[in-house]
N, C-alpha and C positions, 0 to 999 in steps of 0.2 A: 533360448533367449526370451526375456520378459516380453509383455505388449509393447510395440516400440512408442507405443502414444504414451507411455509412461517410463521411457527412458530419458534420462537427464541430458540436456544439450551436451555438456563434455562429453558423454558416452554418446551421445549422434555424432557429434562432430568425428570422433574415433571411430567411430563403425561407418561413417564416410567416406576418413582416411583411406581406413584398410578394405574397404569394398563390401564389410559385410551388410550392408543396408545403403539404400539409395533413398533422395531426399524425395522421391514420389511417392516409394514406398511408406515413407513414416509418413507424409501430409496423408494420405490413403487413408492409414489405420486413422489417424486421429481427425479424421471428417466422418471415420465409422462412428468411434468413439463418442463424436458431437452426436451424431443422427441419432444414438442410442441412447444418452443423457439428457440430451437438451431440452427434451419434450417434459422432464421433471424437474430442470433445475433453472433453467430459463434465465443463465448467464451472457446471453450473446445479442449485440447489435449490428445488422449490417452484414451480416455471415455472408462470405462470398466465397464456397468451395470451388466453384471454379478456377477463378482467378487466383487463389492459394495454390492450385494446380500447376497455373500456367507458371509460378512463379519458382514452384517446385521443379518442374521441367528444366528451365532458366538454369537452377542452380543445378543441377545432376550437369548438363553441360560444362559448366563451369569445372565440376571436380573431375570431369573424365578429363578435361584439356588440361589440368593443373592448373588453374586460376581462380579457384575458391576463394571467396572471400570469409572475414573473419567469424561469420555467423552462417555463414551459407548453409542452404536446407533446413534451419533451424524454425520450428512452427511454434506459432504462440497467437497471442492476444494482446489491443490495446485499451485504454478505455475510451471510451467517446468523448471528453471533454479535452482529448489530446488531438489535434486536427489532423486527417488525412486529406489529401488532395481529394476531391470528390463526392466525400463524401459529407453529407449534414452534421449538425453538430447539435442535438438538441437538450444537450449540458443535463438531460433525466428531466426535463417538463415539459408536458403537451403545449406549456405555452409560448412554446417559440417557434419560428417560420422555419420550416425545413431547408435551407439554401446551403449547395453542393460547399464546402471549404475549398477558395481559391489556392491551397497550398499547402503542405506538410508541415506541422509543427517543426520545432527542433530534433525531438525524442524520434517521431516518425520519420524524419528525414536521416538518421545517423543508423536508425534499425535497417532501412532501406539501401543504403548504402555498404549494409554488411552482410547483407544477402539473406535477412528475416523473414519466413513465409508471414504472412499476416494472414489468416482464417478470417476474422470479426476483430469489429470494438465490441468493448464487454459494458454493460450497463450498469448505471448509476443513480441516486435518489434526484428529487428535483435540486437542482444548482448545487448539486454536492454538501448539502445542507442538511444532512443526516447521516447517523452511524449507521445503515440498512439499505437493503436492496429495496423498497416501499417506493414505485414512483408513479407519477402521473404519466409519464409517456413509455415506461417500459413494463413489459410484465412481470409481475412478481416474484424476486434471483431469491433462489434456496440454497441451504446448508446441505452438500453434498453427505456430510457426516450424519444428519438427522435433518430431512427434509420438513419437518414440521419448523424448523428453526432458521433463524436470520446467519448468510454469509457474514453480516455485518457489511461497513460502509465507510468511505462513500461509492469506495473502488470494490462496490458489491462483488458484481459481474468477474470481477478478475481472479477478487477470492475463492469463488464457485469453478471459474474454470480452472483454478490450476490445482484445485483438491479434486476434482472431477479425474485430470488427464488431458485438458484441452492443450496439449502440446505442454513441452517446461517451458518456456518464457514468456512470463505476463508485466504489462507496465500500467501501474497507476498513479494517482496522486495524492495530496498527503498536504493538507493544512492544518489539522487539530487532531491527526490521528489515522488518518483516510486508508492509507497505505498496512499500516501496524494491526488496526483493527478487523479486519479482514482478512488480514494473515494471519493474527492469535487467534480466531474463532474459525479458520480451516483449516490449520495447522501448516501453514507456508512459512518460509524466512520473507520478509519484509521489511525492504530499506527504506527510512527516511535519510535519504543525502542532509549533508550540510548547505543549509541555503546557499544555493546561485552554486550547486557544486555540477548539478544536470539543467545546462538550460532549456528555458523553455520559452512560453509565446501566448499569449500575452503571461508576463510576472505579476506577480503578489506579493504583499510582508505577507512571509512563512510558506509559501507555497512553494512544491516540490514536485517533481516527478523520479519514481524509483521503481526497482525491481520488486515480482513479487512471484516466487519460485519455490520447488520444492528443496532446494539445495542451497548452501552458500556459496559453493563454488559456481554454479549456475548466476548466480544474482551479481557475482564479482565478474564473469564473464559480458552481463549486462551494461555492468557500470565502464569498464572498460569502451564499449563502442557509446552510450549514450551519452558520456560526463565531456565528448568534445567539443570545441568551442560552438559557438554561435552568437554572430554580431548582434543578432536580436531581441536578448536580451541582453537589456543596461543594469541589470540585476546581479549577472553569472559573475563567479570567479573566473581569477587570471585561469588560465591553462595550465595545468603541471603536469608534470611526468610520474605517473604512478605507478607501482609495479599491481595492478589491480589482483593477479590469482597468485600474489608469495600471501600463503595464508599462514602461515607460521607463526605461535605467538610464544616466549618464555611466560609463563605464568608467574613465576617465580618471584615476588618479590612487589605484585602488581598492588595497587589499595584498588581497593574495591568497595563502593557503597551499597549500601540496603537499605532498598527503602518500601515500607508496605503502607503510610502513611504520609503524605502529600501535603495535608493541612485541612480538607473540604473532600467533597464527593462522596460516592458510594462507600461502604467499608466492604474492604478484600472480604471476599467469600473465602469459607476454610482449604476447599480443595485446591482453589490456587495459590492460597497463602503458602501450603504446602508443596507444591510444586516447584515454586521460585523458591525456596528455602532448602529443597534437595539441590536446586540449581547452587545455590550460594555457597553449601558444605561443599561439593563436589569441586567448586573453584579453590575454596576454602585448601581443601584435602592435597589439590597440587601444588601450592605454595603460594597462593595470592593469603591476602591481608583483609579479611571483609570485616568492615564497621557499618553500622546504622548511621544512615542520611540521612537528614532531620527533613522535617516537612519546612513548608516554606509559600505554599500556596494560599491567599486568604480569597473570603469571601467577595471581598472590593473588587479585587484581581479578576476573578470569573463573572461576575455582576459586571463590571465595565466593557470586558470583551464581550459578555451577551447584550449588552448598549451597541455595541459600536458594530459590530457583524450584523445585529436584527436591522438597525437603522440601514447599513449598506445593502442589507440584501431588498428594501424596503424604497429604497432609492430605486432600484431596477423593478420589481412587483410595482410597486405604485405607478410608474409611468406606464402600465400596461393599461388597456381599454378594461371595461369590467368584462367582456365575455375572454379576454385572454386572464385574468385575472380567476375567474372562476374554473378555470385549465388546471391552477397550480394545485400541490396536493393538500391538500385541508389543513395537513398537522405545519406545513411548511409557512404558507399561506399565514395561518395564526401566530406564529413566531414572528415572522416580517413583519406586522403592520405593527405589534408591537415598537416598533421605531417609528412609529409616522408620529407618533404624539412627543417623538421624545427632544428636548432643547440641544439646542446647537452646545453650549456648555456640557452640558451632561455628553454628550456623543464625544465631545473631545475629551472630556474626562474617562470613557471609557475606553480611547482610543489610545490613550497614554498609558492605558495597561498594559498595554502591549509590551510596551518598554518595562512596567516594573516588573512582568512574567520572567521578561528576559533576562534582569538585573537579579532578581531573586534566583535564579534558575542555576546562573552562573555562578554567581557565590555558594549556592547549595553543594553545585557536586563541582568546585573548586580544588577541595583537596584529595579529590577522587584519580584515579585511569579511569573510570569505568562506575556507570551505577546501574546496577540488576534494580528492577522493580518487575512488578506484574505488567503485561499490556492494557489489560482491563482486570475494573476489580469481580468482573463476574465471569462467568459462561456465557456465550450464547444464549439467545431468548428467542420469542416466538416470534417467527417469518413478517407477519403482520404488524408487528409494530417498528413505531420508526426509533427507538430509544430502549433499555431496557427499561424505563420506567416512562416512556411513552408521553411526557408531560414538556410541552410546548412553555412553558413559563420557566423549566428547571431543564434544559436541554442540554448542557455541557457536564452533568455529575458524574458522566461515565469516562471522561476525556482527559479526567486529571493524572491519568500517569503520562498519556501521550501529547495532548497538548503545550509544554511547558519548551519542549524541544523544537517545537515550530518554531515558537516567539524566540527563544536563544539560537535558533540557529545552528543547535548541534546535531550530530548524524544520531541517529537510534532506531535500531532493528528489533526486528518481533521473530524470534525462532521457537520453535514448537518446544516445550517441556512437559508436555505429558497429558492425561486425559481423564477425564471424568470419573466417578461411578460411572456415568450414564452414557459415555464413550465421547465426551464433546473435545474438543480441543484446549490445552490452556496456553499462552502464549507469553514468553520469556520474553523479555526489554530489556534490551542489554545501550544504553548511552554513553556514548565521548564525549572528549572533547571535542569542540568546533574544529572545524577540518580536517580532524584524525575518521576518516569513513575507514581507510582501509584497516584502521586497529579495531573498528567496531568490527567490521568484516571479520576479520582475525578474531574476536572474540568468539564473536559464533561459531564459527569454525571449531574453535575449542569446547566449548560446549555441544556442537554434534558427536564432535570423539566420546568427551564426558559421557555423555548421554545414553551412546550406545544408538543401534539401529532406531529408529524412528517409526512406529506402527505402520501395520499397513494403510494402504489407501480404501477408502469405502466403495464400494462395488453396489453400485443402482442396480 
């Protein structure tokens, strides 16, 4: 049998069932697994092996008596900006008061309830305000694949641990990308839900919390216990009934859009052009219908959200004292005050992009099932930087495949499609429509068959 710190929740859950591993046994290996990685990859906040212990303990009880819960023994990670009872919350910047969280988020409360080990939160940039692990209050999250290189962000920490082995079930979040980017530069599946599909605590326009796993059926098992109700968000969808793991999809007849060109941002590097392009034939070859997706994004569009995000984040940073103000991280810091100068017009003019992201978006892949794009138009880059082009004035040019999906609202997933020369990861974006998560789910799914086994894991 494999390392059990790198078998897939369905196979714990199964080797549960039938007795052949116990839920002490896998938190065990995979607190070795941390002690032996973490000291290089520096994915984790709050690591509490003990208490993953006692909770492991908890759950073996359970399945000797026959009253397993729906996740029980299953070990993972959260990220820090998702509240656990107890613990701080200090959102990736030194500049905020460490005060214990009076209560479990929604995401943490629905994990907990389905019998989740929790190991740690996993670390994040300052206010989730970059594509990189780079923060003022945590140390520096590496790329498991090539530690000279960035997990990406903002769900650094999650990325790093589930390419690592830190257990299969990791949860982060995802407003311009969070969730996707991090999982196509460590080669994770990575769900962005359909807004208010996972609630959450406190809500955002475009914010999400999703799975992020080595598997699809793992991330489907995720959404299942996480997408249920809570009153606490006035944001979430009604409640439905989903069959979350019938992964089944007919290809047969599907449209499919391509899209390698946006309107703005970086231009697709060759090697993942080519990657998402085997993706496409390969859809192509079972009977879907793939046409090019026109661009649709313009300069106004990403200028106005960099208006109206610098301002907001700028609202919070400005009302700090100067010595918490000189806490935050330099390149974050420099973006924010960028909005202190900017007019109440102009901020609402950029605030209304939002809406025409979303208007555009939706018309775009209107006459689509489904649009393949790249998750990002690059690789991975250097650990130290907060962007692949590092530039505080031009921060959003790498976010134009994933960002669009926030502001419309539709579900899109990042699964691994293959790897570098230089062995990096490249990562496939597969979007629905609005509320269809589970056909996005299903896509992927057909693209792991497509695809064939998925490389190994990198070995620290």
């Amino acid at each position: 049998m494999p390392d059990p710190a790198d078998l897939s929740a369905v196979e714990l859950l199964e080797a549960y069932r039938s007795k052949a591993l116990s839920p002490v046994e896998v938190t065990q290996a995979v607190i070795a697994r941390i002690e032996a990685r973490e000291p290089k990859i520096k994915a984790l906040y709050a690591y509490r092996p003990e208490a993953a212990l006692e909770a492991a303990k908890a759950s073996e009880t359970r399945w000797l008596k026959g009253e397993a819960l729906a996740l029980d023994g299953v070990p993972g990670t959260i990220k820090e900006n998702i509240a656990t009872k107890g613990t701080p919350m200090p959102v990736g910047t030194a500049a905020r008061d460490l005060v214990p969280m009076p209560d479990d988020a929604p995401v943490s409360a629905r994990l907990k309830e389905a019998g989740f080990v929790l190991l740690a939160k996993t670390t994040m940039p300052d206010y989730g305000m970059a594509s990189s692990g780079l923060s003022s209050f945590h140390e520096l999250a590496r790329n498991p694949w090539d530690l000279s290189k960035n997990p990406g962000g903002s769900s650094a920490g999650a990325g790093a641990a589930g390419a690592a082995g830190y257990g299969p079930l990791h949860i982060g979040t995802d407003i311009g990308g969070s969730i996707r980017l991090p999982a196509g530069w460590c080669g994770l599946v990575g769900l962005k839900p359909s807004f208010g599909r996972v609630p959450i605590d406190p809500s955002y326009y475009g914010r999400v919390a999703g799975p992020m796993t080595r598997t699809v059926a793992d991330a489907a098992l995720t959404m299942r216990e996480i997408s249920k109700p809570d009153a606490r968000d006035g944001m979430s969808l009604p409640p439905q009934e989903i069959d979350w793991t019938s992964l089944d999809i007919d290809l047969t007849g599907l449209r499919i859009g391509l899209q390698f060109d946006p309107g703005i941002g970086i231009p697709v590097e060759p090697q993942t052009r080519a990657a998402v392009e085997t993706a496409a034939r390969a859809f192509a070859a079972a009977g879907a219908v793939v046409e090019e997706a026109p661009a649709f994004l313009t300069r106004e569009m990403l200028d106005g959200l960099d208006d109206f995000w610098s301002q907001r984040a700028w609202a919070d940073i400005g009302s700090l004292t100067p010595e918490k103000q000189s806490a935050v991280l330099p390149y974050i810091f420099a973006w924010a005050k960028r909005g202190e100068a900017l007019s109440g017009d102009r901020v609402y003019r950029g605030m209304s992009q939002m809406l025409a992201i979303k208007d555009a978006a939706l018309k775009q892949s209107a006459p689509f099932d489904f649009v393949l794009s790249p998750v990002a138009p690059v690789p991975s880059y250097a650990a130290e930087l907060a962007s692949p082009i590092h530039d505080p004035d031009r921060p959003f040019e790498h976010i134009v495949f994933t960002l669009p999906a926030n502001m419309s609202e539709q579900p899109s997933i990042s699964v691994h499609a293959g790897l570098t020369a230089a062995g990096l990861p490249i990562g496939l974006q597969i979007t629905g429509r609005r509320f269809d998560d589970l056909g996005v789910l299903r896509m992927a799914r057909a693209w792991e068959m497509l695809r064939g086994a998925a490389p190994a894991w990198p070995v620290l």
